[in-house]
C-alpha positions in Angstrom: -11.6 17.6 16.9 -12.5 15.2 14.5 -10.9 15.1 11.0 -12.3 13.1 8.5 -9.7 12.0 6.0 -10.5 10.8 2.6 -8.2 9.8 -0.7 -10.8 9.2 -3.8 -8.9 10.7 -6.7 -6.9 8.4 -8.6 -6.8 4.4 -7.3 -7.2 3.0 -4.0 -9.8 5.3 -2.7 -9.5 4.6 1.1 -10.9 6.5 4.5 -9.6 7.3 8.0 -10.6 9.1 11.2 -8.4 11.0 13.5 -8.9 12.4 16.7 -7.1 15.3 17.6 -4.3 13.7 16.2 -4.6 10.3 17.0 -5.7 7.9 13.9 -8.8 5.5 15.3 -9.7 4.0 11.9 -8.4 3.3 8.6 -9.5 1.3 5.5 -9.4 0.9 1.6 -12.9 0.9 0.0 -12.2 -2.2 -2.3 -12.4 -4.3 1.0 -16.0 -3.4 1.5 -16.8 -3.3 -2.4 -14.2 -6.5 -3.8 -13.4 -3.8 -6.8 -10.0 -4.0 -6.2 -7.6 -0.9 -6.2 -11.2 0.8 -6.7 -11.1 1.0 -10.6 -14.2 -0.1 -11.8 -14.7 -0.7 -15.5 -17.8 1.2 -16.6 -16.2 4.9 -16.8 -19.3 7.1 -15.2 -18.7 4.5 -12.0 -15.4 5.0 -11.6 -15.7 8.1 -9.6 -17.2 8.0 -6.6 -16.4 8.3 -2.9 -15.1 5.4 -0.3 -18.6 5.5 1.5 -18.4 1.9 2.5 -14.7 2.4 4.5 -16.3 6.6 5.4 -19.3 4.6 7.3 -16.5 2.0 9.4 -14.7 5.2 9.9 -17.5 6.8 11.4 -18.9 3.4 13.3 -15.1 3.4 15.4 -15.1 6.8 16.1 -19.1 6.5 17.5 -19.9 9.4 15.9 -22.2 10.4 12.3 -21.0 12.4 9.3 -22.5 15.9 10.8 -20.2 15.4 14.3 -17.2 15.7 11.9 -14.9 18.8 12.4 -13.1 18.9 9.1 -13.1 16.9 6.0 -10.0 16.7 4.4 -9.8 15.2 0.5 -6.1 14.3 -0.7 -6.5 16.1 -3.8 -6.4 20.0 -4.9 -8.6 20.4 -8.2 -7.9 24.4 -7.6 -4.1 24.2 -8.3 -5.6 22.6 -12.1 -7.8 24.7 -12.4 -6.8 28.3 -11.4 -4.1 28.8 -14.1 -7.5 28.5 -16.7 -9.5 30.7 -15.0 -10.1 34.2 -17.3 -12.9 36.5 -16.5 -14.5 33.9 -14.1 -15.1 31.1 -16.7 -13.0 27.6 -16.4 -12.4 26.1 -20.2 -13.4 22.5 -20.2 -10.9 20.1 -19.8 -9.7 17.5 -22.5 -10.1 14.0 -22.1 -6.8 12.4 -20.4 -7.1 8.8 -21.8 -5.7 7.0 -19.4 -4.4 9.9 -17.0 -0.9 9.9 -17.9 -1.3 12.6 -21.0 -0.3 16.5 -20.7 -1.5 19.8 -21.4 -2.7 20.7 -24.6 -3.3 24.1 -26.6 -2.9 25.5 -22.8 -5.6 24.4 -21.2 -5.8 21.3 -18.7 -6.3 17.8 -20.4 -8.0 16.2 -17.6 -11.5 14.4 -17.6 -14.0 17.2 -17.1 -16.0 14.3 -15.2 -13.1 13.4 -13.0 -12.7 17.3 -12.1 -16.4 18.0 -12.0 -16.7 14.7 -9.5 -13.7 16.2 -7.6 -15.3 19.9 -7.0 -18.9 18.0 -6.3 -17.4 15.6 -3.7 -18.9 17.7 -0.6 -22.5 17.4 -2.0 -21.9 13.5 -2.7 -20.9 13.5 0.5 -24.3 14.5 1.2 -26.6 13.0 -0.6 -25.2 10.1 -2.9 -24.3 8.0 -0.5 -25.8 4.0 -0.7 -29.4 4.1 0.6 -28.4 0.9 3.4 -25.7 3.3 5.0 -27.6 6.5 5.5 -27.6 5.9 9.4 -24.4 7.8 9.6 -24.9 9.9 6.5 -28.2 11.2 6.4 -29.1 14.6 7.4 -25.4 15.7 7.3 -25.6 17.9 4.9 -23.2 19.6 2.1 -21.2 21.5 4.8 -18.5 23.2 2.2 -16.9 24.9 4.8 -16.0 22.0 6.5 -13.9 20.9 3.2 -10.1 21.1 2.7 -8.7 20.1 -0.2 -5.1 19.0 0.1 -2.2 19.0 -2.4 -1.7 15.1 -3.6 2.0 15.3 -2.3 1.6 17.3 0.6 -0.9 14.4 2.0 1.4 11.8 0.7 4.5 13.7 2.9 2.4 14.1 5.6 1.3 10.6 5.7 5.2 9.7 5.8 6.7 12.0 7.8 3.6 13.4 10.6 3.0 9.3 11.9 7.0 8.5 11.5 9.3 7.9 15.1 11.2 11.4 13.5 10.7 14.5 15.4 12.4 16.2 12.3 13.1 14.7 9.0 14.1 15.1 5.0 10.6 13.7 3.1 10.9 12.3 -0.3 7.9 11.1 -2.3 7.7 9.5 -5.6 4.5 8.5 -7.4 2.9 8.4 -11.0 1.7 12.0 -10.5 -0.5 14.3 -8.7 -2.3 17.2 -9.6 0.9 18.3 -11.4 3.9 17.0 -9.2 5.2 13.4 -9.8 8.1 13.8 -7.5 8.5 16.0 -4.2 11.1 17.1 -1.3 10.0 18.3 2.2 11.7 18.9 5.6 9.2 18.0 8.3 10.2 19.9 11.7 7.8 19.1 14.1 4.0 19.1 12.8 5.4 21.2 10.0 6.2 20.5 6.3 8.4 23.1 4.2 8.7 22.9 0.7 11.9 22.3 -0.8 11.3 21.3 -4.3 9.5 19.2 -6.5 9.1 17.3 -10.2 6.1 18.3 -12.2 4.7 16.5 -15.5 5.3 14.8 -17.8 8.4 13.9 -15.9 7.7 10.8 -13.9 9.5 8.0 -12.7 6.3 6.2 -11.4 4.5 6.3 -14.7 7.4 5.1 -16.3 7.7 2.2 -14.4 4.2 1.7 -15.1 4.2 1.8 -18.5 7.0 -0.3 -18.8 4.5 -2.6 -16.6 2.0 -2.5 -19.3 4.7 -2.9 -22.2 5.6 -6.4 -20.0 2.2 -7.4 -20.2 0.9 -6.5 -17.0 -1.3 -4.3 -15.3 0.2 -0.7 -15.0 -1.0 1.1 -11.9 -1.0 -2.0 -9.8 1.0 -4.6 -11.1 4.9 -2.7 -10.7 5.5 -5.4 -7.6 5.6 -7.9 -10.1 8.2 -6.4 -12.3 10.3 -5.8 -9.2 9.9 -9.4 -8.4 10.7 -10.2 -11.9 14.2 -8.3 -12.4 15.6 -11.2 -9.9 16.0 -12.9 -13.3 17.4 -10.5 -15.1 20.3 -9.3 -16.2 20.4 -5.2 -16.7 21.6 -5.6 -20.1 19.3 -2.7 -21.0 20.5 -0.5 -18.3 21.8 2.2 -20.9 18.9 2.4 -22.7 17.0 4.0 -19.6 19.6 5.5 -18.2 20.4 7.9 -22.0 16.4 8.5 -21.0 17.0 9.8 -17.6 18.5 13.3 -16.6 19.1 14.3 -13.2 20.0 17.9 -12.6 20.7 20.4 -10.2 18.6 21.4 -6.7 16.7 17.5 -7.1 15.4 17.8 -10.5 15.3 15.3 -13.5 13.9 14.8 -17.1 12.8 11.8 -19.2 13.0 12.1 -22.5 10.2 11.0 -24.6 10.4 7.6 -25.9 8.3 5.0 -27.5 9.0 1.7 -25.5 8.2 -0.5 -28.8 10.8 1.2 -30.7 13.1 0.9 -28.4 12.1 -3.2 -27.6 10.1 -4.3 -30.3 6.1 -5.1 -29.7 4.6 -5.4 -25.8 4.2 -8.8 -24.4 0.8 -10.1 -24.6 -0.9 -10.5 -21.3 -1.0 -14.1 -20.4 1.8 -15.0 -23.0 5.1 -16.8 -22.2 7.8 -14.7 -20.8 11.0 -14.8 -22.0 15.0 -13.6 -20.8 14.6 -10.4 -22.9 11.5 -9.3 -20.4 13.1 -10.6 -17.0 16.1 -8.3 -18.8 14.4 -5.1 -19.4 13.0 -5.4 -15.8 16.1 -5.6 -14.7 17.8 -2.9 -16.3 14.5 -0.9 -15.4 14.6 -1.8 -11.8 18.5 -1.4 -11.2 18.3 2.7 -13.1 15.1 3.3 -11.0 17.3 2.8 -8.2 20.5 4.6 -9.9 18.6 7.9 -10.1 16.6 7.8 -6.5 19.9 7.5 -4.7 21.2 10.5 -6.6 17.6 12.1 -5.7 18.7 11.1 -2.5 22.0 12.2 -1.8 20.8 16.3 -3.0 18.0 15.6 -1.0 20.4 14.9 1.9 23.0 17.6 1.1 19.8 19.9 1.1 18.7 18.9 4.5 21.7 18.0 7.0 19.4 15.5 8.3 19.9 12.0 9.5 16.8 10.8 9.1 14.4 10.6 5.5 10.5 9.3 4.9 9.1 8.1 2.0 5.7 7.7 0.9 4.3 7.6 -2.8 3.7 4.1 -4.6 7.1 4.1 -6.0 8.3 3.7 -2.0 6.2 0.6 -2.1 9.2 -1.2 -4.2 10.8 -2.9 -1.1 14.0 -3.6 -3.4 14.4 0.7 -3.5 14.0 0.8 -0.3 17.0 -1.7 0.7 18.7 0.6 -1.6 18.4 3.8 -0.2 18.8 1.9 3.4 22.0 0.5 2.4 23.4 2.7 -0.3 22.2 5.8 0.3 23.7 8.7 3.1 20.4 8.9 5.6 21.6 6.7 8.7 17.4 6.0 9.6 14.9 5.3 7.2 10.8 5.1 8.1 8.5 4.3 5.0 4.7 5.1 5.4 3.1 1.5 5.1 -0.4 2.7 3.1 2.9 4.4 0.9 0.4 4.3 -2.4 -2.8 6.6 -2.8 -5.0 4.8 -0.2 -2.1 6.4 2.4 -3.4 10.0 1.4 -6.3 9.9 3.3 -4.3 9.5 6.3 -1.9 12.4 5.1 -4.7 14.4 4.3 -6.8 14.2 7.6 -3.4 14.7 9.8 -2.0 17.4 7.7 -5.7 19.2 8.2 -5.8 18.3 11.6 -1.9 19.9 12.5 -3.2 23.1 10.7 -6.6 23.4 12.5 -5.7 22.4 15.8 -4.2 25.4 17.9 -2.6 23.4 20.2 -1.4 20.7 18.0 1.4 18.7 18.9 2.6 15.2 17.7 1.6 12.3 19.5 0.7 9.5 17.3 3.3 7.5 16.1 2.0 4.7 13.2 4.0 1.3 14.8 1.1 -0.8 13.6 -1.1 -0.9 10.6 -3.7 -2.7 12.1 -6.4 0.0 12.0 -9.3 -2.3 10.0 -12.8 -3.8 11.1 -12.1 -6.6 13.9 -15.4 -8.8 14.7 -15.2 -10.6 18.0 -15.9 -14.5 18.7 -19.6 -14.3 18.9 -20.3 -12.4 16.1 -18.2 -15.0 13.9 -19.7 -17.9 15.9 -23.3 -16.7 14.8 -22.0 -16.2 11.0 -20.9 -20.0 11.3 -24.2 -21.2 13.0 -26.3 -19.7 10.1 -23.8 -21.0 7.7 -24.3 -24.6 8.9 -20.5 -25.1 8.6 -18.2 -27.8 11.2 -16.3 -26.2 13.1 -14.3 -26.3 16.5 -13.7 -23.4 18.9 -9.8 -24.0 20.0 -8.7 -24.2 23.0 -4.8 -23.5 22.4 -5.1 -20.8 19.3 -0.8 -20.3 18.4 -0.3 -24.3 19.7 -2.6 -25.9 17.4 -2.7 -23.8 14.6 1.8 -24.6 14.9 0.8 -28.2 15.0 -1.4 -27.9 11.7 1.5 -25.5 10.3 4.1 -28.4 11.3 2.6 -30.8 9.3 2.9 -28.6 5.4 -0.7 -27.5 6.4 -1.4 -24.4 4.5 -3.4 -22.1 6.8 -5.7 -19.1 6.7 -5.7 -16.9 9.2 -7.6 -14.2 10.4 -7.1 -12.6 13.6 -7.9 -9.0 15.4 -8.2 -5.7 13.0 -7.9 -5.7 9.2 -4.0 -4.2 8.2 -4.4 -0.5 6.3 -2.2 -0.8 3.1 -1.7 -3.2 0.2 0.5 -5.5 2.7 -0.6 -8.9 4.5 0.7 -8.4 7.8 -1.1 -10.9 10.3 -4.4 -9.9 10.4 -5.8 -10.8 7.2 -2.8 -13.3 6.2 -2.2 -16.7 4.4 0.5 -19.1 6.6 2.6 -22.3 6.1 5.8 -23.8 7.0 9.1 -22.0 5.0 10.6 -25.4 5.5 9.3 -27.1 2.8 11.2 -25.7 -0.4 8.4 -26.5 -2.8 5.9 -24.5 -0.2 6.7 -21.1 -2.8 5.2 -23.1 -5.5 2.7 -24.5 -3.9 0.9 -21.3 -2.6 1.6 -19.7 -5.5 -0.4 -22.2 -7.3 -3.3 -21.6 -4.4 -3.7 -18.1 -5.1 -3.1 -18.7 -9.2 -0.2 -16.1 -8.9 2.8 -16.1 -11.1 5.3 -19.1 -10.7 8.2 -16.2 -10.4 6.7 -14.3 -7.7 8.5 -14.9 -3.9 6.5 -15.7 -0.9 7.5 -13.2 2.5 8.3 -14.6 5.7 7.3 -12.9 9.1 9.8 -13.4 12.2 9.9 -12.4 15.6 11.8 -8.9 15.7 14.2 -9.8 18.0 15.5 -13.2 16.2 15.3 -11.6 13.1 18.6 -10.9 12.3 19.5 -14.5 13.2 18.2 -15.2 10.2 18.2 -12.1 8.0 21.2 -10.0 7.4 21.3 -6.7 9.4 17.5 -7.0 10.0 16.2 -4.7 12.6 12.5 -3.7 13.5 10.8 -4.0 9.6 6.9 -4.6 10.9 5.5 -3.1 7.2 7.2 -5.3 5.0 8.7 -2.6 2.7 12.3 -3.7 2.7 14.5 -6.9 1.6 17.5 -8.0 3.4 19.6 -11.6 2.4 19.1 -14.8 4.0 21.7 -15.3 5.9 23.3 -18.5 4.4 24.1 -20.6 7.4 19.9 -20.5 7.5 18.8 -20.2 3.9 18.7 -24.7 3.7 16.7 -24.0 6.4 13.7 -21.9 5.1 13.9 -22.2 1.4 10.6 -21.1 0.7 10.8 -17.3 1.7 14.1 -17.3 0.0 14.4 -15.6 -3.7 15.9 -16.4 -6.6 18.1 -14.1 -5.7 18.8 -14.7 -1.9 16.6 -11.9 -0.9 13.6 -12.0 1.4 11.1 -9.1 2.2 10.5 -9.7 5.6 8.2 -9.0 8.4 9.2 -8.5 11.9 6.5 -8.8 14.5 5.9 -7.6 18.7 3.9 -9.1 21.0 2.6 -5.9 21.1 1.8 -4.9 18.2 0.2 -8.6 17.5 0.0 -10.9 20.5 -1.6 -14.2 19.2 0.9 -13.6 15.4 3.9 -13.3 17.6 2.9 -15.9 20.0 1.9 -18.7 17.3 5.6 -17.8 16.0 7.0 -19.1 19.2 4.8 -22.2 19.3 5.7 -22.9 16.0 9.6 -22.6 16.9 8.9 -24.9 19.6 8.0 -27.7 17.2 10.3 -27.0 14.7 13.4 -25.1 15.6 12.4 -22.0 13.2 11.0 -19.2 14.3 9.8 -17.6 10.7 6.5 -18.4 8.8 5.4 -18.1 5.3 2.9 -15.4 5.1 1.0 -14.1 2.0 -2.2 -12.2 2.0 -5.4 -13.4 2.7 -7.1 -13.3 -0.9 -6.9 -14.9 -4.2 -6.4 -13.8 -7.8 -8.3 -10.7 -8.7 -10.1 -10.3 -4.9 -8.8 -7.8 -2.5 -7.3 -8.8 0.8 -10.8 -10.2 2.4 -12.1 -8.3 5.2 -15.3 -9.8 6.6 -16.2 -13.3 8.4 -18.1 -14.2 5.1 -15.3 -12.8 2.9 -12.7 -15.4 4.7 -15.1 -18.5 5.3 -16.0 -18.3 1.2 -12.0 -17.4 0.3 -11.6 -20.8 2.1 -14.0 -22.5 0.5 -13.3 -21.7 -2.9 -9.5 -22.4 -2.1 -6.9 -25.6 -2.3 -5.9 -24.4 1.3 -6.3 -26.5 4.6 -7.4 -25.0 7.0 -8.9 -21.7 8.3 -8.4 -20.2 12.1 -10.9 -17.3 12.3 -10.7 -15.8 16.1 -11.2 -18.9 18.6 -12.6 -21.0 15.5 -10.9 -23.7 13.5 -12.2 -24.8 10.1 -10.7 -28.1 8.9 -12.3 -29.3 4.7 -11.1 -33.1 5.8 -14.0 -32.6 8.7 -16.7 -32.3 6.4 
C-alpha cells in the first residue's frame, strides 16, 4: 500500500511516500521552489500544496498520483470546524492576523481562505497542480475517499515515536500550535498512540518563544535557533519575569498569563540594529525557563508513563540546548528526537500514522537511522549539467583524500554528495566543510554565508571517536543535541566550540554515509582530528540547495573555495 503523506498547513510544507510502512522518499517544498520555510509574501499564494516535493515523491516510488492508496494531510480542519456547525451551516471564520490570535464571540478566528484551502486540498490535488508536472498528476482525479486528515499532533507523535529504535515509549511534543493543541502527551505501544493529555490555546510555549523572537528583532516562526544560540551570552537575569508568567499544574498542564513583552522590556529591537547585553539577557532567561518548565512537563509525563524511553517531535524539540536538558536532567534513561521535528516532519507522521491504521497486518519495521531521504543525481547527470555550463572542472580520482587535502589547507569546501537530508539540518549531503582547527574558521564561514557573528558553527565526528572529543557523546547522527568539548581537546578544534563550551554535534557511520565518514578518516590522517566543520549548504535567505544547478550557482555566487559535487571537483583559482 502506498500512502501519500503531505504537511501544507502552517510552514514548511514538505511530502513523503511510504510503502507499507517503509518511507522511500522525503522532502520540503522550499528546495524545489527557493521560498524558504514555504511562506510566500503575497497572502492568496501562500496556500498551496508541496506539488514540486509530491512529484519527487511519486518519481522514487515509480508510480503516478492515481496508484496512490491513501493520502494522508497533517492537519484536521474538522476538529475547527465541528464545534460551529448549527443546523448544517459553518459561520465564517475571523481573520487570524498572524495565526497566533484566539477565538472570538465563539466562533473560530481562523482565515476563512486558510480553512477553505484546507477542506479543498483533494481537488488541488487534482487539478491545480503546475502545468510542467502533470505527468504524474494528471488524470488522477479528486479521489476524496482516498483523503485522511490527521490531527497536527497526532502526525507530529507519530513522526517521533512510529520511526524511533523504541518498541514502546512516553511521546511529548511541543510546537506553536495545532488545530487547537500547542502541547501533547502520548504513550506509543507498538504501532499504537494513546492519548494522555494535551495543552490547547492560547497556552503555548512555542509561540512564546517566538514572539519573544520577534520582540529580539528576528524572524518568529523560523528564527528561535538564533535566540537559542544567542542566550550563550546571557545572563538569566530576567528569569523571574517568565517564570511569574508560567504555571505548570497537575496531570501535565500549564498556563501563560497574558503579557505585553514591551511593557515588560521596553520597545522590540529593530531588525538589523545593534544588539546589546539586555537582549543576549532576556534570551537567556527565556531559554533557561523554557527549559525549567519542559523538565517538569517531563518528569509528570514520566510518572504518567513508567517508561524508560521518551520521543519528541514539534519545533520546539528542534532547540538542541532542550534537548541536552531533558537528556541530562530529566528521569527518561533514552531519548530519540524525530530529525524533520518541525512541521515539514508531519508529513511523515501523517502518512505512517495512516498507513498503521489502514494496513491490517501492520507491523513496525522502519526505523529512521538516516535522514537522507532527498533527490540524489548520479555522475553523469552532473557531468552533462557541467558540459552545458562550460565550467573547468576535474573528475577526482580519490574523493575523501583530496577533498582532506584541500580541507587541510583552511580550504573552505562545498560538498554535495548522495541524497538531499529531510529536515532543517545540514547533515553531509547537502553540507558546507572546513577545518575546526583554525579558531578564526567560526568567523570566517559565518561571514560566507552573511550569518550573525554570534551564531556557532557544528562539527560532525565519527560515532565511534566521538566521545574522545565530546563529553558523554553517543550515537547523535541528527544534530539535535549539545554536549561540552572536552577540554583536553577544545585548543584543538576551536571553531566548533561555543562561547559557552558547547558543541551541537554530528556523529556519522559508514553506513549511513560512506564517502562523509570516509573523508573524516582521511582528513584525520593528515591532521590528527577526526571532526570537520560542517554548516549547510546554502546562503542567507536560500534554502539548503538541492539541485546540481542550485550548488554550482551557491558556489559561484560564494567567497568559498572549492566545490566537490559527486566525482567532480570545482576549484575558482582554475578559472
Amino acid at each position: 500500500m502506498y500512502t501519500l503523506g503531505i504537511n501544507a498547513a502552517f510552514h514548511d510544507p514538505s511530502a513523503c511516500i511510504v510503502r507499507d510502512g517503509q518511507l522511500l522518499a522525503a522532502a520540503e517544498e522550499e528546495r524545489f521552489t527557493h521560498v524558504k520555510h514555504g511562506k510566500r509574501p503575497i497572502p492568496f499564494t501562500a496556500y498551496e500544496l508541496p506539488f514540486h516535493a509530491i512529484d519527487y515523491c511519486l518519481k522514487i516510488a515509480g508510480i503516478h498520483l492515481c496508484d496512490v492508496d491513501r493520502i494522508a494531510y497533517s492537519f484536521n480542519p474538522e476538529k475547527l470546524l465541528r464545534p460551529h456547525v448549527k443546523d448544517g451551516h459553518v459561520p465564517l471564520p475571523l481573520h487570524p492576523g498572524n495565526g497566533d490570535s484566539q477565538k472570538k464571540d465563539g466562533y473560530c478566528d481562523w482565515d476563512p481562505l486558510f480553512l477553505t484551502f484546507i477542506v479543498n486540498a483533494p481537488g488541488q490535488l487534482a487539478d491545480g497542480f503546475p502545468h510542467h508536472l502533470q505527468e504524474r498528476f494528471s488524470g488522477a482525479g479528486a479521489h476524496p475517499e482516498k483523503w485522511h486528515f490527521v490531527e497536527h499532533h497526532i502526525a507530529h507523535a507519530a513522526s517521533a515515536f512510529l520511526p524511533s529504535p523504541f518498541d514502546h515509549a512516553a511521546v511529548l511534543t511541543i510546537d506553536g500550535r495545532g488545530e487547537k493543541a500547542t502541547t501533547s502527551y502520548h504513550l506509543g505501544e507498538g504501532a499504537s498512540l494513546r492519548l494522555l493529555g494535551e495543552v490547547d490555546m492560547p497556552h503555548s510555549l512555542g509561540l512564546l518563544y517566538e514572539e519573544v523572537t520577534a520582540w529580539l528583532g528576528f524572524l518568529h516562526s523560523s528564527d528561535e535557533y538564533k535566540v537559542m544560540a544567542l542566550a550563550s551570552y546571557g545572563r538569566p537575569l530576567y528569569s523571574d519575569v517568565f517564570r511569574s508568567m508560567i504555571h505548570v499544574r497537575e496531570n501535565g498542564q500549564y498556563a501563560i498569563d497574558d503579557h505585553d513583552l514591551e511593557i515588560l522590556f521596553g520597545p522590540a529591537r529593530k531588525r538589523g540594529a545593534a544588539l546589546t547585553q539586555v537582549h543576549f539577557d532576556i534570551a537567556r532567561s527565556l531559554q533557561a525557563v523554557l527549559e525549567e518548565t519542559v523538565l517538569q512537563l517531563v518528569d509528570w509525563l514520566h510518572a504518567a508513563t513508567g517508561e524508560e524511553n521518551v520521543c519528541l517531535a514539534g519545533g520546539v524539540a528542534l532547540n538542541c540546548v532542550l534537548n541536552a536538558a531533558i537528556r541530562d536532567r530529566g528521569p527518561f534513561r533514552r531519548i530519540w528526537v524525530q530529525p524533520a521535528a518541525g512541521d515539514a516532519g508531519t508529513a511523515l507522521g501523517a502518512a505512517l500514522w495512516v498507513d498503521a491504521r489502514e494496513r491490517p497486518d501492520a507491523k513496525r519495521h522502519f526505523r529512521m537511522d538516516h535522514a537522507y531521504w532527498g533527490p540524489a543525481y548520479d555522475d553523469e547527470e552532473i557531468e552533462r549539467f557541467l558540459q552545458r555550463s562550460k565550467l573547468s572542472y576535474r573528475r577526482m580520482k580519490d574523493i575523501p583524500g583530496e577533498t582532506a587535502a584541500l580541507l587541510a589547507q583552511d580550504k573552505v569546501i562545498g560538498w554535495y554528495q548522495g541524497r538531499m537530508e529531510f529536515g532543517p539540518r545540514a547533515l553531509g549531503g547537502r553540507s558546507i566543510l572546513a577545518s575546526p582547527i583554525n579558531p578564526e574558521m567560526q568567523a570566517r564561514l559565518n561571514e560566507i554565508k552573511d550569518r550573525e557573528d554570534f551564531r556557532p558553527v557544528a562539527p560532525v565526528v565519527p560515532e565511534e571517536e566521538a566521545a574522545e572529543w565530546f563529553e558523554n557523546a553517543g550515537a547523535s547522527p541528527f544534530m539535535l543535541f549539545v554536549h561540552q568539548v572536552r577540554p583536553d581537546k577544545s585548543d584543538r578544534i576551536p571553531a566548533v566550540r561555543h562561547v559557552d563550551g558547547t558543541a551541537r554535534i554530528q556523529t556519522v557511520t559508514r553506513d549511513q554515509h560512506r564517502e562523509y565518514y570516509d573523508l573524516l578518516q582521511a582528513f584525520k590522517k593528515l591532521t590528527g582530528v577526526p571532526v570537520l566543520v560542517n554548516t549547510s549548504f546554502n546562503t542567507r535567505g536560500e534554502p539548503i540547495v538541492c539541485t546540481p544547478r542550485d550548488a554550482i550557482e551557491c558556489f559561484w555566487t560564494s567567497p568559498f573555495d572549492a566545490l566537490v559535487i559527486n566525482s567532480f571537483l570545482l576549484e575558482k583559482q582554475c578559472q
